[in-house]
PyMOL Python script that loads the backbone (N, CA, C, O; Angstrom):
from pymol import cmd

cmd.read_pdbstr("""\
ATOM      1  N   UNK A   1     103.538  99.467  87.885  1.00  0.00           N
ATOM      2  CA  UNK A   1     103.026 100.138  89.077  1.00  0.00           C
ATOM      3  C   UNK A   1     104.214 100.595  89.930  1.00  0.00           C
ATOM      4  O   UNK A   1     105.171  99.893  90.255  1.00  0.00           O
ATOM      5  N   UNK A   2     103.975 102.070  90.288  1.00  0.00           N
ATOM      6  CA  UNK A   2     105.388 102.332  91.186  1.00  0.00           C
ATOM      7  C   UNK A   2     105.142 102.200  92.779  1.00  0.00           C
ATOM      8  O   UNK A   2     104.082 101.838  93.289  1.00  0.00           O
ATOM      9  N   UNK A   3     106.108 102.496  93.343  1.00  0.00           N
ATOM     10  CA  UNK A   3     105.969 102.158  94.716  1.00  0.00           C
ATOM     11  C   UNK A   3     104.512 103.617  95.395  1.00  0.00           C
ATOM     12  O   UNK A   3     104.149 104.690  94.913  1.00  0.00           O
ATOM     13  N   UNK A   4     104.136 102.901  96.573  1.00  0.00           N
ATOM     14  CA  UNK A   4     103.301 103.784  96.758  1.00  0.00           C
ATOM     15  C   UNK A   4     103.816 105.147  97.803  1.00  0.00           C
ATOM     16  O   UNK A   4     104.880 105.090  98.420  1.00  0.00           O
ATOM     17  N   UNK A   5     102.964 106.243  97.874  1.00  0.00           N
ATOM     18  CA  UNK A   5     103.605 107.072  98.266  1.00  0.00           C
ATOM     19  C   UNK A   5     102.245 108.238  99.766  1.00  0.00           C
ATOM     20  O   UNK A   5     101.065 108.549  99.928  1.00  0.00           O
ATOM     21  N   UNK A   6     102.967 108.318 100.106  1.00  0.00           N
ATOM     22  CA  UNK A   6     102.010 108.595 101.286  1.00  0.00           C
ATOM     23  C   UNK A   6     102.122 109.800 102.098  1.00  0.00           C
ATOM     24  O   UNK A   6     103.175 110.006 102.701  1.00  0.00           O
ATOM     25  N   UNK A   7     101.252 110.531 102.171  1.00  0.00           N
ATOM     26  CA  UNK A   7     101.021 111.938 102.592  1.00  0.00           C
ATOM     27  C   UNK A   7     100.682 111.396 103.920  1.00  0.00           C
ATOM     28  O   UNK A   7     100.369 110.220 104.103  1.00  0.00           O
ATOM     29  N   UNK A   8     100.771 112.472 105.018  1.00  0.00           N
ATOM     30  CA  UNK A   8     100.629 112.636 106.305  1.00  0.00           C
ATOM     31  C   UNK A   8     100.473 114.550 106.675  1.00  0.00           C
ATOM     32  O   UNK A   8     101.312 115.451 106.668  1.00  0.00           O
ATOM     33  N   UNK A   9      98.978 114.524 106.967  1.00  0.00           N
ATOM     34  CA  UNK A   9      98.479 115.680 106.916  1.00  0.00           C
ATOM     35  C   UNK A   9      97.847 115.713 108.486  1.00  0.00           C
ATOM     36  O   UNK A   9      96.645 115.675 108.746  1.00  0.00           O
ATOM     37  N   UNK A  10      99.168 115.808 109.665  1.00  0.00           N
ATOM     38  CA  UNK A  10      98.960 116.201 110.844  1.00  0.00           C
ATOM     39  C   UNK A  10      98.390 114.810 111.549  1.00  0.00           C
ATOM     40  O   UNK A  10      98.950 113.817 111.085  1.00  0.00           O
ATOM     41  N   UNK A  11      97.759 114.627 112.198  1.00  0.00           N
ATOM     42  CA  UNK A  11      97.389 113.317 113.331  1.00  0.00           C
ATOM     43  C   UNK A  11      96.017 113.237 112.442  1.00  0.00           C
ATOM     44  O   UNK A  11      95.417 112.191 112.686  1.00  0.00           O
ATOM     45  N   UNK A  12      95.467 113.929 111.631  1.00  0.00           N
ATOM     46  CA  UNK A  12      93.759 113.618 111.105  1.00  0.00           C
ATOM     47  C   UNK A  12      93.489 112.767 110.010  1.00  0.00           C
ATOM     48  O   UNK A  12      92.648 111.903 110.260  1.00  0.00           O
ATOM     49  N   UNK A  13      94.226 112.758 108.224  1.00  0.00           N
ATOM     50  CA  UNK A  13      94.530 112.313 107.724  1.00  0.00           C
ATOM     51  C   UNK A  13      95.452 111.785 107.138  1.00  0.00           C
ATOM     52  O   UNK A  13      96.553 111.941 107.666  1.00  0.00           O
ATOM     53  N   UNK A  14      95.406 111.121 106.090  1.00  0.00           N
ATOM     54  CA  UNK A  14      96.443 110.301 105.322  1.00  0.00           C
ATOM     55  C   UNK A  14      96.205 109.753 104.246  1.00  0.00           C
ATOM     56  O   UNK A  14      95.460 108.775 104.299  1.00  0.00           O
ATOM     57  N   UNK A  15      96.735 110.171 102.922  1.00  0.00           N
ATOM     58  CA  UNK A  15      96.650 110.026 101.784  1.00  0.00           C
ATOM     59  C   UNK A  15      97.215 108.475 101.206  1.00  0.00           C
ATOM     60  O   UNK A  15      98.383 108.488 101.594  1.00  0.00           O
ATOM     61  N   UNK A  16      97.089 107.690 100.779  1.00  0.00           N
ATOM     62  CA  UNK A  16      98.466 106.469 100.038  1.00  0.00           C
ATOM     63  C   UNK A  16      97.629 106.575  98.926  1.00  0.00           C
ATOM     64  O   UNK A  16      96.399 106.587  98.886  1.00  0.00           O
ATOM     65  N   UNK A  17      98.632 106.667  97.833  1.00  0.00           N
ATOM     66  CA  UNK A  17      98.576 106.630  96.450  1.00  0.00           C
ATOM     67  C   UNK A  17      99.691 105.436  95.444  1.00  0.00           C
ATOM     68  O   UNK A  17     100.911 105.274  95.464  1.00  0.00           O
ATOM     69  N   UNK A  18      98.706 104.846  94.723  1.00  0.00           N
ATOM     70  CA  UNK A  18      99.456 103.809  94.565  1.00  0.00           C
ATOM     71  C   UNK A  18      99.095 102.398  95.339  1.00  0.00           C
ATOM     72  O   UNK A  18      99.968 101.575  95.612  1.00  0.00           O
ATOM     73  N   UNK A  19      97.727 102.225  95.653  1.00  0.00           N
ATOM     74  CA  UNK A  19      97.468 101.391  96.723  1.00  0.00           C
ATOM     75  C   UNK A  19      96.951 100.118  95.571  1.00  0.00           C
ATOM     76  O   UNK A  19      96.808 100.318  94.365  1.00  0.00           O
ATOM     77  N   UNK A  20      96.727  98.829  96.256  1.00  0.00           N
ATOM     78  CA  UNK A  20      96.477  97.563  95.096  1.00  0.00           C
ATOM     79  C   UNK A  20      95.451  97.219  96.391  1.00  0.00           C
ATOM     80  O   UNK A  20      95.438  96.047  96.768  1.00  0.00           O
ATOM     81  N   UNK A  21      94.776  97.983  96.935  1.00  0.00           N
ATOM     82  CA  UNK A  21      93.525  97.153  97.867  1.00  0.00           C
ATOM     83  C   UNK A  21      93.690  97.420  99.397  1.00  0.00           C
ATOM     84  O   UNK A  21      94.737  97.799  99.924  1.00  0.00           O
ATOM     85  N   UNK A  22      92.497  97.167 100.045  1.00  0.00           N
ATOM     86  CA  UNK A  22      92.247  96.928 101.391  1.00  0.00           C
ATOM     87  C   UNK A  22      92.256  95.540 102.081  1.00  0.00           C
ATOM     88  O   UNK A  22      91.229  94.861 102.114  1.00  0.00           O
ATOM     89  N   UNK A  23      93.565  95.071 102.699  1.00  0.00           N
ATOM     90  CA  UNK A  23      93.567  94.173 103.310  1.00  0.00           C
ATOM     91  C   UNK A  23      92.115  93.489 104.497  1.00  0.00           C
ATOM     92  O   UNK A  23      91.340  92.539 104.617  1.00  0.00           O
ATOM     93  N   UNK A  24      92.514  94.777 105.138  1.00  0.00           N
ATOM     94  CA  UNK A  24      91.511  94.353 106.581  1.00  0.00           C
ATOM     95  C   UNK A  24      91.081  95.994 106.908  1.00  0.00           C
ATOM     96  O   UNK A  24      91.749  96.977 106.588  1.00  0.00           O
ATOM     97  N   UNK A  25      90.073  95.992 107.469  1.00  0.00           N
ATOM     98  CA  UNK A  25      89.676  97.392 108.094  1.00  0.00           C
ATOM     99  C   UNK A  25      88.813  97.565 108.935  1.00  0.00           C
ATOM    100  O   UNK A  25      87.775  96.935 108.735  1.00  0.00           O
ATOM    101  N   UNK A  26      88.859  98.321 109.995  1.00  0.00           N
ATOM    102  CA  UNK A  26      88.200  98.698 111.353  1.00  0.00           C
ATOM    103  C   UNK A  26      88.174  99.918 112.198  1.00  0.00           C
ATOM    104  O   UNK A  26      87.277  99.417 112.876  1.00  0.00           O
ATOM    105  N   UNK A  27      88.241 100.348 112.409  1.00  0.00           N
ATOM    106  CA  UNK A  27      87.814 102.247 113.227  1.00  0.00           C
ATOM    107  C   UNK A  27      89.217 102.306 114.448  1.00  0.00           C
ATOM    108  O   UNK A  27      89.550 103.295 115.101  1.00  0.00           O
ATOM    109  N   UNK A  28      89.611 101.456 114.468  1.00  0.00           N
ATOM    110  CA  UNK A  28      91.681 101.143 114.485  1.00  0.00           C
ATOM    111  C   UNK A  28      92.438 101.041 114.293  1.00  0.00           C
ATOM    112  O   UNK A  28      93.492 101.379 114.833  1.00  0.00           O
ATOM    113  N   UNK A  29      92.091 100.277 113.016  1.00  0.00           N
ATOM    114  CA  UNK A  29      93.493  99.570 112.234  1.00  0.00           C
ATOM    115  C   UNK A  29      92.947  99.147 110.908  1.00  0.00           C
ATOM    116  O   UNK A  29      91.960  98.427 110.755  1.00  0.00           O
ATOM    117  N   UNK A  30      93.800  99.747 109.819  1.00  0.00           N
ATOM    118  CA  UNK A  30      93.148  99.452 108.332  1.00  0.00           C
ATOM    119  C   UNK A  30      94.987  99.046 107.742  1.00  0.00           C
ATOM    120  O   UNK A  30      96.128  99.427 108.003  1.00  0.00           O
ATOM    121  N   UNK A  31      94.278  98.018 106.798  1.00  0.00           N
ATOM    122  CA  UNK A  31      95.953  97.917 106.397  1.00  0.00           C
ATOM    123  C   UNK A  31      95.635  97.648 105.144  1.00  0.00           C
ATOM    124  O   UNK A  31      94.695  96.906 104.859  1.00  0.00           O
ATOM    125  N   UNK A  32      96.722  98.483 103.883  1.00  0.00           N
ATOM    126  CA  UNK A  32      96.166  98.266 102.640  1.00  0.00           C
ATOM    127  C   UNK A  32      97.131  97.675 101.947  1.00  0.00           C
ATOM    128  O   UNK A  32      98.138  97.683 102.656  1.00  0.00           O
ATOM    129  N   UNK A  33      97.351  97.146 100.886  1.00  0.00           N
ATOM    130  CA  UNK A  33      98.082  96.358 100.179  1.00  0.00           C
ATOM    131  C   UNK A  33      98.249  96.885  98.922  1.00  0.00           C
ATOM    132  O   UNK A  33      97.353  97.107  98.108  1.00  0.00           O
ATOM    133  N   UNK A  34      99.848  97.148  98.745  1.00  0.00           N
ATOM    134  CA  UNK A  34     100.590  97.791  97.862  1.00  0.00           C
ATOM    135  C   UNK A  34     101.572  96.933  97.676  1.00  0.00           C
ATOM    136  O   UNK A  34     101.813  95.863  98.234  1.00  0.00           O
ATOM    137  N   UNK A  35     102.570  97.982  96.136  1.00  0.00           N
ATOM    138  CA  UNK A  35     103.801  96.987  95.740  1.00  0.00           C
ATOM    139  C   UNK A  35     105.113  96.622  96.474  1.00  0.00           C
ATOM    140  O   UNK A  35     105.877  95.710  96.159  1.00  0.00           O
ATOM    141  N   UNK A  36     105.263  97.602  97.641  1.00  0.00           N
ATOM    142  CA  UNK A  36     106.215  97.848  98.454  1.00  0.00           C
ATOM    143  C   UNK A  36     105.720  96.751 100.028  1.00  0.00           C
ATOM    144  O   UNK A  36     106.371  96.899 101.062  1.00  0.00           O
ATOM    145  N   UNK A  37     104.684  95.852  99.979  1.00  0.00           N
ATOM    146  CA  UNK A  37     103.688  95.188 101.112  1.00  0.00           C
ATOM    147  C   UNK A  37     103.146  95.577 101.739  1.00  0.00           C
ATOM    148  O   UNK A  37     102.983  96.768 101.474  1.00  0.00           O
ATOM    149  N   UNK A  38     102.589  95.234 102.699  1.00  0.00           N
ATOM    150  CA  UNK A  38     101.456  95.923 103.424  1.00  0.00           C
ATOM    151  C   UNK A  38     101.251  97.141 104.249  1.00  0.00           C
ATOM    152  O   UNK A  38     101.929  97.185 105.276  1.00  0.00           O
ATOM    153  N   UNK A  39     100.415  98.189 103.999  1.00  0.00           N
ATOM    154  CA  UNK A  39     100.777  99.637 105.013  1.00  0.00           C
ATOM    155  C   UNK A  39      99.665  99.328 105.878  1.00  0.00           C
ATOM    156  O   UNK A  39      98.572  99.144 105.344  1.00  0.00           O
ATOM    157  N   UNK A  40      99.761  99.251 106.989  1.00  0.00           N
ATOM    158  CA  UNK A  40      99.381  99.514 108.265  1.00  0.00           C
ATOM    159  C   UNK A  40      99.152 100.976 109.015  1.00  0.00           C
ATOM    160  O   UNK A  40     100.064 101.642 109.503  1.00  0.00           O
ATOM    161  N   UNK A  41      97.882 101.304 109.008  1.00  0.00           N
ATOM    162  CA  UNK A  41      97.304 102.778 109.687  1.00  0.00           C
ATOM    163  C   UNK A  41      96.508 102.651 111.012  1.00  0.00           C
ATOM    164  O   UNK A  41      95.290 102.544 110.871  1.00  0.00           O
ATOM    165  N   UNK A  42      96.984 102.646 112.242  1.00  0.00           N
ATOM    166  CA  UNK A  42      96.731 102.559 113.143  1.00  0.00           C
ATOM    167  C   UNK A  42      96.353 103.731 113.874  1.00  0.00           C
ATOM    168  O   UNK A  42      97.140 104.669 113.999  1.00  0.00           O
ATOM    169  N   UNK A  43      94.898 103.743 114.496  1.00  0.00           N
ATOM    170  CA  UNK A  43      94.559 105.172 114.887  1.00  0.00           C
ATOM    171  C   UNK A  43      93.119 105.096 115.811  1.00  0.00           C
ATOM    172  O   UNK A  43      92.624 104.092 116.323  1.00  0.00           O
ATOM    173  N   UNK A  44      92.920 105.656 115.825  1.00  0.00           N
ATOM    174  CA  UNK A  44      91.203 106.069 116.610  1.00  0.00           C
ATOM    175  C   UNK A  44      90.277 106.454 115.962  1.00  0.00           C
ATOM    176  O   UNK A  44      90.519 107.641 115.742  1.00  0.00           O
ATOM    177  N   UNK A  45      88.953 106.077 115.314  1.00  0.00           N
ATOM    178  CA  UNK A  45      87.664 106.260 114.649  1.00  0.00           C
ATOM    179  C   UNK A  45      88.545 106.235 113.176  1.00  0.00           C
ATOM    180  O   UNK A  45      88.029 107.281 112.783  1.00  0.00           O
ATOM    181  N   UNK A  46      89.097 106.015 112.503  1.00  0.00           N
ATOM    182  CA  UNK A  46      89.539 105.709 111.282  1.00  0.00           C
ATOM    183  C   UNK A  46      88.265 105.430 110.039  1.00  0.00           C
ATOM    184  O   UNK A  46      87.722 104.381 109.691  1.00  0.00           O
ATOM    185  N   UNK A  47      88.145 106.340 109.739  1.00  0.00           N
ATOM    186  CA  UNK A  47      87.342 106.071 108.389  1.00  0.00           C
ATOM    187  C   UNK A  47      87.854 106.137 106.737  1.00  0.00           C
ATOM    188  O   UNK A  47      88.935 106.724 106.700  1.00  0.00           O
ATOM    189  N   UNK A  48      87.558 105.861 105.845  1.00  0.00           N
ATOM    190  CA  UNK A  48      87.841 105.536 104.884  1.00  0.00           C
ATOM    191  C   UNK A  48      86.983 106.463 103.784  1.00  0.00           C
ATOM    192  O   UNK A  48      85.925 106.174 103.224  1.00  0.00           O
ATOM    193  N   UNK A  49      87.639 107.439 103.686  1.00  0.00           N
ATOM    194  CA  UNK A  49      86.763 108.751 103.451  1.00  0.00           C
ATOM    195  C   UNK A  49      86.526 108.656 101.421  1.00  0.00           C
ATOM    196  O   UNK A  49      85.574 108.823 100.659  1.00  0.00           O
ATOM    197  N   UNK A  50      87.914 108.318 101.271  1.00  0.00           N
ATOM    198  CA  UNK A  50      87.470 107.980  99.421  1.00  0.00           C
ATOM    199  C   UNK A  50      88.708 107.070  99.056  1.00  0.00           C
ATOM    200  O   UNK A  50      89.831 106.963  99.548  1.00  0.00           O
ATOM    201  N   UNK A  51      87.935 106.334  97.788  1.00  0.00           N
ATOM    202  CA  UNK A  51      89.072 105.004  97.281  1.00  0.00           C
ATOM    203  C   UNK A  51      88.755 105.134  95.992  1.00  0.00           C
ATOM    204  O   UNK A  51      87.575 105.139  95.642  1.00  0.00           O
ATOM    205  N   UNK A  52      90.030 105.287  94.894  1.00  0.00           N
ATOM    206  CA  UNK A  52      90.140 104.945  93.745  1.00  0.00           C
ATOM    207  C   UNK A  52      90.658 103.791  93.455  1.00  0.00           C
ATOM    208  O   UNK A  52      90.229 102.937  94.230  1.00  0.00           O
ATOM    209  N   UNK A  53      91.501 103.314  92.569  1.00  0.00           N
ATOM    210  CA  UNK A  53      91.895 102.420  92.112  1.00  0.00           C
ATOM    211  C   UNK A  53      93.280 102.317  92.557  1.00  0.00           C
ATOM    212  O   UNK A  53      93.954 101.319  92.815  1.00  0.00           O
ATOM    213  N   UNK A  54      93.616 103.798  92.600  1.00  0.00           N
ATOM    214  CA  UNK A  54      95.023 104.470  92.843  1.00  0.00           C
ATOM    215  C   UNK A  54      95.312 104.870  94.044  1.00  0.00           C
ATOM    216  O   UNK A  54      96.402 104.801  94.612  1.00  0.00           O
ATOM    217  N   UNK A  55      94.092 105.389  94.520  1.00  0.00           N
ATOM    218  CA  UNK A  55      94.098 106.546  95.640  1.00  0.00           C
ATOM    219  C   UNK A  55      93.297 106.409  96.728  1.00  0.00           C
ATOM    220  O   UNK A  55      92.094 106.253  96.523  1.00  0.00           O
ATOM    221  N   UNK A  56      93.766 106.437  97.995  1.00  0.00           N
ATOM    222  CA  UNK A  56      92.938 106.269  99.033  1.00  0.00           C
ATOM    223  C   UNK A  56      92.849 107.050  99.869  1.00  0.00           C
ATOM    224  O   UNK A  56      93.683 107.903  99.564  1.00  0.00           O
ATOM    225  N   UNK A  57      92.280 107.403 100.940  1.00  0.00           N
ATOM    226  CA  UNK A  57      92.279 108.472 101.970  1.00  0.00           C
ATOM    227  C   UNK A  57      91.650 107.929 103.181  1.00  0.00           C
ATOM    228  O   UNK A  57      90.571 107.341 103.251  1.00  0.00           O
ATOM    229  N   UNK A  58      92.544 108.231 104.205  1.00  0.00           N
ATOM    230  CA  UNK A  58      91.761 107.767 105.421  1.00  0.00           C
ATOM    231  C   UNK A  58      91.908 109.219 106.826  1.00  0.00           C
ATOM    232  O   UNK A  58      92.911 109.856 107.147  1.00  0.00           O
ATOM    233  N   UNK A  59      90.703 109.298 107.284  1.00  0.00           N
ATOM    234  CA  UNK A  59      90.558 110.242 108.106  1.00  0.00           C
ATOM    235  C   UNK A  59      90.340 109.816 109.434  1.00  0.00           C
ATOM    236  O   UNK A  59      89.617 108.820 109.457  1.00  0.00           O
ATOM    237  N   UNK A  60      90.751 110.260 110.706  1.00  0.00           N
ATOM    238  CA  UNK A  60      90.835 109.916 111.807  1.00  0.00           C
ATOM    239  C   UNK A  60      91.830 110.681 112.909  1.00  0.00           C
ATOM    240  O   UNK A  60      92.127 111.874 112.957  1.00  0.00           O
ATOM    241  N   UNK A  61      92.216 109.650 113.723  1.00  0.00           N
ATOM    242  CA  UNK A  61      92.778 110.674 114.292  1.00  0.00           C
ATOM    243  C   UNK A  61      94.287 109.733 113.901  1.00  0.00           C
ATOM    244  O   UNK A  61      94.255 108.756 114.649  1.00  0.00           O
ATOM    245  N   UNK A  62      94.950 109.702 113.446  1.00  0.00           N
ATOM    246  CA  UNK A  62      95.955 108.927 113.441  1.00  0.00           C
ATOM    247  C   UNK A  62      97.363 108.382 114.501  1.00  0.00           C
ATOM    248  O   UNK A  62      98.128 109.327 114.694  1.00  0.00           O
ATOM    249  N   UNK A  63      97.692 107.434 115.002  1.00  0.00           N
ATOM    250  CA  UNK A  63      98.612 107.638 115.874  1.00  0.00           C
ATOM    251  C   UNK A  63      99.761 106.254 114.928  1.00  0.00           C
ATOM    252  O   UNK A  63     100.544 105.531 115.544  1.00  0.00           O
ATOM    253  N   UNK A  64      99.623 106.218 113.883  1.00  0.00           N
ATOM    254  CA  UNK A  64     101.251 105.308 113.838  1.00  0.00           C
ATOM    255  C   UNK A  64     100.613 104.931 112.679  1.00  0.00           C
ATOM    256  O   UNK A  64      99.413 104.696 112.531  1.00  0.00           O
ATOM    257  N   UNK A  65     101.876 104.875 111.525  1.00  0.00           N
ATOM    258  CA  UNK A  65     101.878 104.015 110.478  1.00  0.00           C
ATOM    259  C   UNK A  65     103.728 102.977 110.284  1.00  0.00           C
ATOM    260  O   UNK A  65     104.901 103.222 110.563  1.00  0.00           O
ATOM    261  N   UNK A  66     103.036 101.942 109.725  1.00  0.00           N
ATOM    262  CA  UNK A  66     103.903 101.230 109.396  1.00  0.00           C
ATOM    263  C   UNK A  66     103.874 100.332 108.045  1.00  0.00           C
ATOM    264  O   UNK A  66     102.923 100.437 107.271  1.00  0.00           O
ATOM    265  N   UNK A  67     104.920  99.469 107.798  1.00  0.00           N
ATOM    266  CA  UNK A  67     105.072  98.688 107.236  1.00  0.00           C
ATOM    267  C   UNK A  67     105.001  96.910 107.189  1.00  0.00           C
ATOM    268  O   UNK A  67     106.189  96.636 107.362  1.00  0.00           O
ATOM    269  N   UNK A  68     104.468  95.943 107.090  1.00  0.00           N
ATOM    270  CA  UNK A  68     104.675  94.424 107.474  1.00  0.00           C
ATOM    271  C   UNK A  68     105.234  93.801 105.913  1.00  0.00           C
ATOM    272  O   UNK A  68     105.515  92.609 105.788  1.00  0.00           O
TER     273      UNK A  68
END
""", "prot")
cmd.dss("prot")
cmd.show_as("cartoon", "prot")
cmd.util.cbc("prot")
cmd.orient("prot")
């Protein structure tokens, strides 16, 4: 599995590809779990628009991503 990799498409969405799961999630703060540790998407109405195995997408309004 390679490291994951992550699109940023303006303040609305956000792509991570390469994801190993959904930690925690809420219409604020969703944090998913990958090989590189945990990504953290912090934002306003945050939804979780589609999930593969690989691939995730989250739509909202976004204001900060990070790493833990």
């Amino acid at each position: 599995m390679s490291i994951p990799s992550i699109r940023l498409y303006g303040n609305r969405k956000v792509q991570v590809i390469t994801h190993k799961g959904i930690c925690s999630c809420s219409d604020r703060h969703i944090e998913i779990f990958s090989i590189a540790g945990i990504i953290c998407v912090c934002g306003k109405n945050l939804e979780i628009m589609e999930i593969t195995d690989e691939y995730l997408c989250i739509k909202g309004t976004i204001e900060g991503i990070s790493y833990k």
